[in-house]
DRENLOZA-23434 format. One record per residue: residue in one letter; x negated, y, z negated of N, C-alpha, C in turn; residue number from 1. Coordinates in steps of 0.2 Angstrom, whole numbers, plus 5000, padded with zeros to 4 digits. Layout:
BEGIN
 type n_east n_north n_up ca_east ca_north ca_up c_east c_north c_up seq
    A      X       Y    Z       X        Y     Z      X       Y    Z NUM
...
END
This chain:
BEGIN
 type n_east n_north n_up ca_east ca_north ca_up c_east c_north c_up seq
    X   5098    5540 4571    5091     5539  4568   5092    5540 4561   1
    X   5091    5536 4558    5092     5537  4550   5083    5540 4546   2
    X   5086    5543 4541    5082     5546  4537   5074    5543 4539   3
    X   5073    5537 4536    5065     5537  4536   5063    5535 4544   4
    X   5069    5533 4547    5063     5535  4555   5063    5541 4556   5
    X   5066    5546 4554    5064     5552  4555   5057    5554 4554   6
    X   5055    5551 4547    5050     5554  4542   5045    5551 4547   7
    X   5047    5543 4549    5040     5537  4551   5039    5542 4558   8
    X   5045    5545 4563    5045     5546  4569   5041    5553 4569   9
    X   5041    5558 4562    5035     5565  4562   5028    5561 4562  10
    X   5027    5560 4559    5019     5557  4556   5016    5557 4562  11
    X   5019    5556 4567    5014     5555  4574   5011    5561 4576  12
    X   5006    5563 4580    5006     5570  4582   5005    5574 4590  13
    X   5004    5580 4591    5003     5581  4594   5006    5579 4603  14
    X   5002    5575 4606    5006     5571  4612   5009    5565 4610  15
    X   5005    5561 4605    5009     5557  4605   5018    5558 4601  16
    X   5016    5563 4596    5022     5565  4595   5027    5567 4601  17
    X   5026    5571 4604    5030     5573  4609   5032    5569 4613  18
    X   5028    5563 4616    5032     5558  4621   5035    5552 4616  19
    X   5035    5553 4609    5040     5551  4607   5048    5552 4607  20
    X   5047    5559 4605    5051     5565  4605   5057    5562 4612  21
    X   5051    5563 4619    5055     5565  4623   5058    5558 4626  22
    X   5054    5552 4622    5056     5545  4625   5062    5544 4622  23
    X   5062    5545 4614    5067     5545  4612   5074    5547 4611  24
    X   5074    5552 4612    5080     5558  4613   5082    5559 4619  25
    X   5080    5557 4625    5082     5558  4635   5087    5564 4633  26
    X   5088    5564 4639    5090     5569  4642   5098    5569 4641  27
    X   5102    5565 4638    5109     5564  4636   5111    5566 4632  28
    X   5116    5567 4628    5120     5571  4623   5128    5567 4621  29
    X   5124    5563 4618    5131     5558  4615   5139    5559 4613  30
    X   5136    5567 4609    5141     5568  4606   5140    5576 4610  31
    X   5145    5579 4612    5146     5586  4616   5149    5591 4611  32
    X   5149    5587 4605    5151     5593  4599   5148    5594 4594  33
    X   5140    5590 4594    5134     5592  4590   5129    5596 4594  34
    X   5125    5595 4590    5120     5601  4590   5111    5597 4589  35
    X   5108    5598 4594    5102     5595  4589   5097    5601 4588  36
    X   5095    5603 4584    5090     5609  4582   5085    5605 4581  37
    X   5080    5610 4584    5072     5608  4582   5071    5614 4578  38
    X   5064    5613 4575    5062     5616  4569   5055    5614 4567  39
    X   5051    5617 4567    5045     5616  4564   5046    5618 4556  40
    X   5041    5614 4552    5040     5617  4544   5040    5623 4542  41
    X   5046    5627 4544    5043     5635  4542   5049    5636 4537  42
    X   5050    5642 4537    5054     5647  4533   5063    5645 4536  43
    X   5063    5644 4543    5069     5645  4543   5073    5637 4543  44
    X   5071    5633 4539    5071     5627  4539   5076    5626 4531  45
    X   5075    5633 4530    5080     5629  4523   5088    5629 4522  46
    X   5089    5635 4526    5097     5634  4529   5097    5629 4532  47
    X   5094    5627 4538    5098     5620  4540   5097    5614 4536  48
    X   5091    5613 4532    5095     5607  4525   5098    5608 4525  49
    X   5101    5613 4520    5108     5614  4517   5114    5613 4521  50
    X   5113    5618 4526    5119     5615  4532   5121    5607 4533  51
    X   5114    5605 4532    5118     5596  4534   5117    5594 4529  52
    X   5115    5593 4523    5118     5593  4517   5124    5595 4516  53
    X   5128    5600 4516    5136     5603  4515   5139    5602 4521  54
    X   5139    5602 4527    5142     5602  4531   5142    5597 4536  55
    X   5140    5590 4534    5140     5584  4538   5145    5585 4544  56
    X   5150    5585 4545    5154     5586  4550   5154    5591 4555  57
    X   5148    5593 4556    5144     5598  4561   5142    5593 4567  58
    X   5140    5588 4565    5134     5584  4570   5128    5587 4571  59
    X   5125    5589 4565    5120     5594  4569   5113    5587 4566  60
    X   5108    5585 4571    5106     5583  4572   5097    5587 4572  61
    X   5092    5586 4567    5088     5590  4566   5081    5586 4570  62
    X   5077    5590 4574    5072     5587  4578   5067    5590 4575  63
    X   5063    5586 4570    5057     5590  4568   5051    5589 4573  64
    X   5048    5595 4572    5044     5597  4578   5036    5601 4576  65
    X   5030    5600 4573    5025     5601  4571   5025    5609 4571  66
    X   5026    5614 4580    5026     5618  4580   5029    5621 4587  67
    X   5025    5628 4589    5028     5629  4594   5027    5627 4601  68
    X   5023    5625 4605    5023     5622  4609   5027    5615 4610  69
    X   5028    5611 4605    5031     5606  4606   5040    5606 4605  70
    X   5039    5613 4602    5048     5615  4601   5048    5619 4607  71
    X   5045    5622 4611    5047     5623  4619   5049    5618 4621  72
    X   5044    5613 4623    5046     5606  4628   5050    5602 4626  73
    X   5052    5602 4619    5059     5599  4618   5067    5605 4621  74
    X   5066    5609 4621    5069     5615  4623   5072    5614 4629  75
    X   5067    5614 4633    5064     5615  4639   5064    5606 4643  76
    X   5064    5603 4640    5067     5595  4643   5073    5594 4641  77
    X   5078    5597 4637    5083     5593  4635   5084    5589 4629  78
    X   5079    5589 4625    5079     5584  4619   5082    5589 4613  79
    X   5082    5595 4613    5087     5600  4608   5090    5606 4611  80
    X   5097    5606 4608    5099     5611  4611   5098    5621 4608  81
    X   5096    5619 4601    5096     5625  4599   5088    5626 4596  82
    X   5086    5630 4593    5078     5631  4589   5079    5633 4585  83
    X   5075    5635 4579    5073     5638  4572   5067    5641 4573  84
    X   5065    5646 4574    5057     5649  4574   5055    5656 4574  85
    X   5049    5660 4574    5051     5667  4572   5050    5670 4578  86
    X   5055    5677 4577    5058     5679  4582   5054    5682 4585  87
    X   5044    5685 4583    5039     5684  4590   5035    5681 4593  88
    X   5037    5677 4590    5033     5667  4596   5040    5668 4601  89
    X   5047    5669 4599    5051     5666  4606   5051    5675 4608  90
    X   5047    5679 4608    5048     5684  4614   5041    5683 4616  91
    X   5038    5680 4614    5027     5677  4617   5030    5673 4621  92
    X   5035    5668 4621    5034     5664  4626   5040    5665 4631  93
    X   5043    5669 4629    5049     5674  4635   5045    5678 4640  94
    X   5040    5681 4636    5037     5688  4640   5033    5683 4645  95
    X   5029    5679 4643    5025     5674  4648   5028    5672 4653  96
    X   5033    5671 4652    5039     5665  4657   5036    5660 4657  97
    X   5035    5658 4650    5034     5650  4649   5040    5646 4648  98
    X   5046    5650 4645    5052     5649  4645   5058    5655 4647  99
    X   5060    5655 4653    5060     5660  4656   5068    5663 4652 100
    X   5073    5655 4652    5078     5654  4653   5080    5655 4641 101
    X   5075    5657 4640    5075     5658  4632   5081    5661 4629 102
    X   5084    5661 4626    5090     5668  4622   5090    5666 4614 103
    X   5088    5675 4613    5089     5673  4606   5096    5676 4603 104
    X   5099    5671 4599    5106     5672  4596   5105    5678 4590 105
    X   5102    5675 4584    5103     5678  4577   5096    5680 4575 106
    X   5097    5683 4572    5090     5684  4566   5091    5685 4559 107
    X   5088    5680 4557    5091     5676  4550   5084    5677 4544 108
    X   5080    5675 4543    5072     5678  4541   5069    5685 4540 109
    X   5070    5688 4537    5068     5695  4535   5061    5696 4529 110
    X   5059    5692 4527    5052     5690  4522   5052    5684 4520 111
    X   5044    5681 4522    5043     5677  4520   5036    5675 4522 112
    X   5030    5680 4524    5024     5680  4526   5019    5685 4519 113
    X   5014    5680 4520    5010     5684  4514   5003    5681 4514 114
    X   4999    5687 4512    4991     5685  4509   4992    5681 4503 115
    X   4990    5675 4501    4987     5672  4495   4981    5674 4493 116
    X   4979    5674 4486    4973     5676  4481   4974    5676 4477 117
    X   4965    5678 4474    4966     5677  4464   4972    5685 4464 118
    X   4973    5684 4459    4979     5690  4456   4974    5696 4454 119
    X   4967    5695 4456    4961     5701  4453   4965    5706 4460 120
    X   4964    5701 4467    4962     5706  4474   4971    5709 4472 121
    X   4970    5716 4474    4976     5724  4472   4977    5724 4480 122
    X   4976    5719 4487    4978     5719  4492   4974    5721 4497 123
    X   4974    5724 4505    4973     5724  4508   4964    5726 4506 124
    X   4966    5733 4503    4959     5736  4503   4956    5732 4497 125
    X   4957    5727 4494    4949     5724  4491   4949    5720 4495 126
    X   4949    5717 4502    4949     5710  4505   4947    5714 4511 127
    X   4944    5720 4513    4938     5722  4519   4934    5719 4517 128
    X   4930    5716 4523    4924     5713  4524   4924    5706 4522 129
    X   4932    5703 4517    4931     5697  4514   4932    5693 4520 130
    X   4934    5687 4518    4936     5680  4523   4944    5679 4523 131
    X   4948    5681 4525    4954     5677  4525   4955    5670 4530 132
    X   4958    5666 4527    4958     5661  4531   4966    5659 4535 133
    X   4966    5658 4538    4975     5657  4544   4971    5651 4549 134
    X   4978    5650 4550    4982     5645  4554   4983    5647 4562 135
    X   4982    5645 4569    4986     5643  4572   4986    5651 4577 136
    X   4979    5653 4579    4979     5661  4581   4983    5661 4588 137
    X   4986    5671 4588    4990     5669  4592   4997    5668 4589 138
    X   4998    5663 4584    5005     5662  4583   5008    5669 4578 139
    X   5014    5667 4578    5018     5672  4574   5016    5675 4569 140
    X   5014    5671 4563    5011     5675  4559   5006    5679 4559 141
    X   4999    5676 4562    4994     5680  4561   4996    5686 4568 142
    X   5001    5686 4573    5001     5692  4575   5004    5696 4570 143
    X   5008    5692 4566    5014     5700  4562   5007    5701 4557 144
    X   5003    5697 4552    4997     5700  4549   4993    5705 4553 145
    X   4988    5704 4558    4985     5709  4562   4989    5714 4562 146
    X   4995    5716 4565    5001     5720  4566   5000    5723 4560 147
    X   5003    5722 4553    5004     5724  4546   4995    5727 4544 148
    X   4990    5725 4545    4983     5727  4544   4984    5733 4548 149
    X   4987    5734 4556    4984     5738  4560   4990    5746 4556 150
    X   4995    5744 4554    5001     5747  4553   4998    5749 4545 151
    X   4993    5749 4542    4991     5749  4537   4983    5755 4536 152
    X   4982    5753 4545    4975     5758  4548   4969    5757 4550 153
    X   4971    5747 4549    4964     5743  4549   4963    5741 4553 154
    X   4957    5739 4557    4956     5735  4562   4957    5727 4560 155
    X   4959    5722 4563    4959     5717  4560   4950    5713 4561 156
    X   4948    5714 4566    4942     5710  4568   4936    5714 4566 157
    X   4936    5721 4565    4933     5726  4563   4931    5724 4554 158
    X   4939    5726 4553    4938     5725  4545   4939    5719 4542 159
    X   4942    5713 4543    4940     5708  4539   4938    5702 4544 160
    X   4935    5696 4539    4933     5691  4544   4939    5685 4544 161
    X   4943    5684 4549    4947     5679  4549   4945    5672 4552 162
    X   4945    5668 4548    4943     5661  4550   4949    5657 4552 163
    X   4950    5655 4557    4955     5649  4560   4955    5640 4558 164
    X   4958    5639 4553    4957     5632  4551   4965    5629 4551 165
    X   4966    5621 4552    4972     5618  4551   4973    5620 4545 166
    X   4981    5622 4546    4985     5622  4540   4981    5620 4532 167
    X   4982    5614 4532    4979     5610  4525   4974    5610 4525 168
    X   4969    5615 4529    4961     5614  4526   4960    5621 4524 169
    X   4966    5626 4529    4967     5632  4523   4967    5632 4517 170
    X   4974    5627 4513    4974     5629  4509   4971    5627 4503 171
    X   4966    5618 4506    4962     5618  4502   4954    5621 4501 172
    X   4952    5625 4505    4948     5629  4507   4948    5634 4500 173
    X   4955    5637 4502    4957     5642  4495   4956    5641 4487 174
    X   4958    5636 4486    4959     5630  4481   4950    5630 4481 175
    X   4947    5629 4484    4940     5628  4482   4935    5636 4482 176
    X   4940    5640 4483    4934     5647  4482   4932    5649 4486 177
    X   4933    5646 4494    4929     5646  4498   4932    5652 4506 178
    X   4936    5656 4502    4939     5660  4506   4944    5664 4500 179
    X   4942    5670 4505    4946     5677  4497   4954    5676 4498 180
    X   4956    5674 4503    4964     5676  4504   4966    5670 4510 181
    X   4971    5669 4510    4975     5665  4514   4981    5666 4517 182
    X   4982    5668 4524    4989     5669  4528   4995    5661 4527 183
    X   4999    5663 4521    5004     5657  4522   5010    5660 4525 184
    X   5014    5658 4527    5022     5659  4525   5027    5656 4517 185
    X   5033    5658 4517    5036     5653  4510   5040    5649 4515 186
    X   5041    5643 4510    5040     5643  4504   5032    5637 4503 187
    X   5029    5638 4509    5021     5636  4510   5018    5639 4504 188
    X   5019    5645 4504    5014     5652  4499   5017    5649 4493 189
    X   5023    5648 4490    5023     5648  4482   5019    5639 4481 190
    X   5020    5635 4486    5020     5628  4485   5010    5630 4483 191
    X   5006    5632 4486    5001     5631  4483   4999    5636 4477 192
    X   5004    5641 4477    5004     5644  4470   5005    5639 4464 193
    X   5009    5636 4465    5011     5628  4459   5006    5623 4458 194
    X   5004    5623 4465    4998     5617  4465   4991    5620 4464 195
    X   4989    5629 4464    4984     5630  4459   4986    5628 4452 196
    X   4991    5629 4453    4993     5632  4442   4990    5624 4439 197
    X   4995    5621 4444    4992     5614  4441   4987    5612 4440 198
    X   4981    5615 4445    4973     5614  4443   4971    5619 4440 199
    X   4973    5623 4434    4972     5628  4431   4969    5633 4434 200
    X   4970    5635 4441    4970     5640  4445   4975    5646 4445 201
    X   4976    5652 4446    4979     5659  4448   4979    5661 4452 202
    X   4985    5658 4459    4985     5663  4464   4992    5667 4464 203
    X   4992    5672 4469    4996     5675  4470   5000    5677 4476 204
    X   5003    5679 4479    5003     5684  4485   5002    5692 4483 205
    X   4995    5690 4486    4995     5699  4484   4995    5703 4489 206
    X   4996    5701 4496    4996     5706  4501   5004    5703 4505 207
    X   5009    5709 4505    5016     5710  4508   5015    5711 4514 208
    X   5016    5706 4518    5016     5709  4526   5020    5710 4530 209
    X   5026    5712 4526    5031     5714  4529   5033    5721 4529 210
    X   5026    5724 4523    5027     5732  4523   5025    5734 4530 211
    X   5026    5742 4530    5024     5747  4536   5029    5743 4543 212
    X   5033    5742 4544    5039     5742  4549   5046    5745 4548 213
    X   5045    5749 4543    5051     5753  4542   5056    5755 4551 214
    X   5062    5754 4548    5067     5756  4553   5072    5758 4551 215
    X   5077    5761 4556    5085     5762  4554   5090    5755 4552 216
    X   5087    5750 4558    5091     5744  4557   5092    5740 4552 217
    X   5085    5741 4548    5084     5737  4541   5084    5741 4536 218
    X   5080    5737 4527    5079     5742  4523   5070    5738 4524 219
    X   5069    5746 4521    5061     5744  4519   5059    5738 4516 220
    X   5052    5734 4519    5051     5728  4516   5054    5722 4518 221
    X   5061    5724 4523    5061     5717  4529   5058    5719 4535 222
    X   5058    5712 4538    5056     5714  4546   5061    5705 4551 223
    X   5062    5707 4554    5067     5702  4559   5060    5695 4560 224
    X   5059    5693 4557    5057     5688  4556   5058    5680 4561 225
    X   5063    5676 4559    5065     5671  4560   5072    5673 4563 226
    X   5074    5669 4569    5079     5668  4574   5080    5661 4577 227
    X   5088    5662 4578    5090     5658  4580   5088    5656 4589 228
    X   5088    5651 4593    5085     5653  4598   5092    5647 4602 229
    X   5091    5647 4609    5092     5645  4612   5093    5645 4619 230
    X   5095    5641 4624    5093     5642  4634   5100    5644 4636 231
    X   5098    5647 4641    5105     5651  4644   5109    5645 4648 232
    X   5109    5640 4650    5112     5633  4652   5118    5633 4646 233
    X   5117    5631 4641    5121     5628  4635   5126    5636 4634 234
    X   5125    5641 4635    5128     5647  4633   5131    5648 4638 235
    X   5132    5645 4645    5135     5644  4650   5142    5638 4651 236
    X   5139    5633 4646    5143     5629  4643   5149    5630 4637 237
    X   5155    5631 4641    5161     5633  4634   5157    5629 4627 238
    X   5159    5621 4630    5160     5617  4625   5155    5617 4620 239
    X   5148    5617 4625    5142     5618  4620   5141    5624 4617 240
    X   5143    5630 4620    5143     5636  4617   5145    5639 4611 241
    X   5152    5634 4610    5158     5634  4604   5153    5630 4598 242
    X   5152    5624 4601    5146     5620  4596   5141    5624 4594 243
    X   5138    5629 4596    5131     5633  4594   5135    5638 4590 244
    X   5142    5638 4591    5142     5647  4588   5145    5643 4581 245
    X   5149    5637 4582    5150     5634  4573   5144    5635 4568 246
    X   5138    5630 4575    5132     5630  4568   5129    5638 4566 247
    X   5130    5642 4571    5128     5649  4569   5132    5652 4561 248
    X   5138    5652 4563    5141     5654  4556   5140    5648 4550 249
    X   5139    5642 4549    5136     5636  4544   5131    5641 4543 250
    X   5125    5641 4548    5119     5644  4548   5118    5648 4542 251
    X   5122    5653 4546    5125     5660  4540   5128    5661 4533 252
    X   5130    5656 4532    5133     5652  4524   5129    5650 4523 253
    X   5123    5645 4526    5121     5642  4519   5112    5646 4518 254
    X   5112    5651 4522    5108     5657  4519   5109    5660 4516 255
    X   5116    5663 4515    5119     5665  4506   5120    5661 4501 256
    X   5121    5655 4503    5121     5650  4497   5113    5649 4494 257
    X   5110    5649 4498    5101     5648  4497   5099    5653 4493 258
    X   5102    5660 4495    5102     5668  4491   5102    5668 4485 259
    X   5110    5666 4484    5114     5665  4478   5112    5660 4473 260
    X   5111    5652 4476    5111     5647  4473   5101    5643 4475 261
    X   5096    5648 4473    5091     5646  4474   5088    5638 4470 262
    X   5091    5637 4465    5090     5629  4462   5092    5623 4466 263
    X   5100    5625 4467    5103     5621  4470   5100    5619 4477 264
    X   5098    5624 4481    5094     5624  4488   5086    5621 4489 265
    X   5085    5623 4484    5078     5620  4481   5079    5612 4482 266
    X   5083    5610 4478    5081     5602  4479   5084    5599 4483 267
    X   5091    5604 4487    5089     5598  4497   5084    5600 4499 268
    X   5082    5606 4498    5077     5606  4504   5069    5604 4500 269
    X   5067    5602 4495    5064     5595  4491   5065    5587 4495 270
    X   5073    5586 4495    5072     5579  4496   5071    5578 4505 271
    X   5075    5583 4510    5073     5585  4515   5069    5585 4518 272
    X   5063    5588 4517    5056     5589  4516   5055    5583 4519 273
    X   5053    5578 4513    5052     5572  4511   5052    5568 4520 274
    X   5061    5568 4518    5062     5565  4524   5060    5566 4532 275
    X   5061    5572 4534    5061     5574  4538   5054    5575 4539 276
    X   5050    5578 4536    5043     5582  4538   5035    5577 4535 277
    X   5039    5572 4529    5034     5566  4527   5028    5570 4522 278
    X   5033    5577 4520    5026     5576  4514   5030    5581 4509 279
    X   5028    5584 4506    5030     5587  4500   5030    5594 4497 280
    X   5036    5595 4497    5036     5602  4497   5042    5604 4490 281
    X   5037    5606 4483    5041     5606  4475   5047    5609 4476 282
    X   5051    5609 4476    5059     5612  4471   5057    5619 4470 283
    X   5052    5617 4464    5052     5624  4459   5048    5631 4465 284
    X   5043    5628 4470    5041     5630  4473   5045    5634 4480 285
    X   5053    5632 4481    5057     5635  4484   5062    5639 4480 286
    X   5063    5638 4474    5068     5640  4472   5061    5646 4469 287
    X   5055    5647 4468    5050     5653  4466   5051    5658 4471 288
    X   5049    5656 4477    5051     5660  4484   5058    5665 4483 289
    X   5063    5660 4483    5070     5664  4484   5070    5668 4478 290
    X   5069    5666 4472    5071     5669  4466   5067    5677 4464 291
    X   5060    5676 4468    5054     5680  4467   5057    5687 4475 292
    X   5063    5687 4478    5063     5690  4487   5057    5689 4489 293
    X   5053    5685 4489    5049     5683  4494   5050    5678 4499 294
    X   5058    5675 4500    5059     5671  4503   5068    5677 4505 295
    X   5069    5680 4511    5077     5682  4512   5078    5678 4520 296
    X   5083    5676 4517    5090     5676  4523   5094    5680 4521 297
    X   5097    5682 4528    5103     5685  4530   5104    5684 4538 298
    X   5109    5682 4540    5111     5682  4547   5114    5688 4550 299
    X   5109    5689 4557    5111     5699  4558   5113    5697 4566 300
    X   5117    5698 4571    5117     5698  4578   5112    5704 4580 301
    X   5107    5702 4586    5103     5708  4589   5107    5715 4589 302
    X   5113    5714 4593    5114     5722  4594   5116    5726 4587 303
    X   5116    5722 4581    5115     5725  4575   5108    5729 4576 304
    X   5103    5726 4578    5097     5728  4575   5091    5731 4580 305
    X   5096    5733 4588    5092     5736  4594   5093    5743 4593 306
    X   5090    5747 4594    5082     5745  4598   5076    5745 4594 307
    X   5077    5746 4587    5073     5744  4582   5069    5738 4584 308
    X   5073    5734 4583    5071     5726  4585   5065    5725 4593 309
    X   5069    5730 4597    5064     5731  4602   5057    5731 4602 310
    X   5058    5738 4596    5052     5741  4596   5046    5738 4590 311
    X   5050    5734 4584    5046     5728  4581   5043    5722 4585 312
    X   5046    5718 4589    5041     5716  4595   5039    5717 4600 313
    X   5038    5723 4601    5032     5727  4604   5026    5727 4601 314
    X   5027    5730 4596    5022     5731  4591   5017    5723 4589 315
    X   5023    5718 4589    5019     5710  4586   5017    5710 4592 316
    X   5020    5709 4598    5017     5705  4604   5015    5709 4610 317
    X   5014    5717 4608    5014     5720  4615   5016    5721 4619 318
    X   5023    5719 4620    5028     5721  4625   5036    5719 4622 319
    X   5040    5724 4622    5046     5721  4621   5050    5718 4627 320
    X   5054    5712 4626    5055     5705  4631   5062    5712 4631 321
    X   5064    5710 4638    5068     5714  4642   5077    5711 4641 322
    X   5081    5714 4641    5088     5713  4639   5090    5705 4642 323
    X   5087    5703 4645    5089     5695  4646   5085    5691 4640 324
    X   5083    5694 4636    5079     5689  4630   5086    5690 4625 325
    X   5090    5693 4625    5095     5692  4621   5103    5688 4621 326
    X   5104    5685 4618    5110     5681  4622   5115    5686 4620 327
    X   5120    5685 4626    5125     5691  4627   5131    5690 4623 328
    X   5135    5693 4621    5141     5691  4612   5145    5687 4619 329
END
């Protein structure tokens, strides 16, 4: 499927996107030495530009996917073999037994969650009683924001008023004054920082909600964010298995390359974007993220980072997913 039917085949949404998805991708695997990833517009989506940018001879085939629900049922039908997504939506939907057969390989995303505002608000404590607005409740981020508000002393429903709107009407809600603060992720959060400036506006991230998770396994100010996912069928499979663990170390390269070479990273994952997701996400606006650490990769195997990791999602989701949530080395 080449470049702009990807872009024509996102545009659709919700069901009609998925029986796309699923009519067009069956349940076969032409090539038994690629890889298809799915991946909604998030944070962990800039390694895999890069990866198939740099590393074409992977076969890695990228399945864009709006979000999490419809990156389960690709999962979960056969249309990809591996995920991108944060590592407390794949223990929400493990703890459930929505996806029973879940493993999460790596965790790769360590910052990239953040309040937006004027640069007046000094953080949490001027935004009691204001309006923040998010996205998609329930999902990852606004549990790791609650989590960070609660790990900070606040009540989240008590002390601020959260509004629940699509994506885009967050962020121009913001853009209009019509809300004090806005839950993005990066490199989402710089892209509307640029597109204030440009309307002679001032925003910021001014609330880090990565603080107050301190651990032994990390350093202050990360938190195990984005992870590699995948089903225990394929990890059962040498051939496929050896395929996952290639893309996992590419994975891992072009996270350091993204670290080290934030310009360069910026405009695949610009022209990417385009491609793949059909709409526009600035250069200057990923390479702001990476250059600012508001944007880290790093690739960590879990039993680097247990029972730390454990006890971080407990804390997001309320129960920590039990030793089958991890795929076994």
């Amino acid at each position: 499927m080449g470049m702009g039917l990807r872009s024509l085949f996102f545009q659709a949404t919700g069901v009609v996107l998925l029986a796309v998805l699923l009519g067009a991708c069956g349940p076969g695997r032409p090539d038994p030495s690629g890889l298809r990833v799915a991946v909604p517009p998030n944070p962990n989506m800039v390694p895999l530009f890069v990866v198939m940018e740099q590393q074409e001879d992977l076969a890695v085939e990228l399945v864009p996917v709006p979000g999490v629900p419809e990156l389960a049922a690709a999962l979960q039908g056969g249309q990809a073999d591996a995920a991108l997504f944060f590592s407390a939506a794949g223990a929400k939907l493990y703890n459930k037994g929505a996806l029973a057969d879940l493993r999460l390989g790596s965790v790769n995303v360590w910052r990239a969650l953040y309040l937006v505002a004027d640069p007046q608000v000094g953080g949490l404590d001027d935004l009691v009683g204001k309006k923040i607005l998010a996205s998609f409740p329930g999902g990852a981020p606004d549990l790791v924001m609650r989590a960070a508000m609660r790990q900070a002393g606040y009540d989240p429903d008590a002390d601020f008023t959260i509004e629940y709107l699509p994506s885009a009407q967050v962020k121009q809600m913001l853009l209009a004054g019509k809300g004090e603060a806005a839950l993005l992720p990066e490199p989402q959060a710089s892209a509307l920082m640029v597109k204030a400036e440009a309307q002679g506006l001032a925003l910021e991230a001014v609330a880090d909600l990565q603080a107050g998770f301190e651990a032994d396994a990390w350093q202050a100010g990360l938190i195990p964010l984005g992870a590699t996912f995948t089903i225990q069928a394929l990890l059962d499979d040498p051939a496929r298995r050896a395929a996952l663990e290639r893309f996992d170390e590419a994975y891992s390269q072009a996270g350091a390359y993204a670290m080290a070479h934030p310009d360069e990273a910026a405009e695949i994952v610009e022209r990417a974007f385009a491609a793949y997701f059909g709409g526009q996400m600035p250069a200057r606006a990923v390479a702001d993220a990476i250059r600012s650490g508001r944007l880290v990769f790093e690739s960590r195997p879990p039993a680097e980072l247990r029972p730390d990791l454990d006890r971080f999602l407990e804390i997001i989701v309320g129960q920590a997913p039990d030793d089958g949530f991890y795929a076994s080395p």
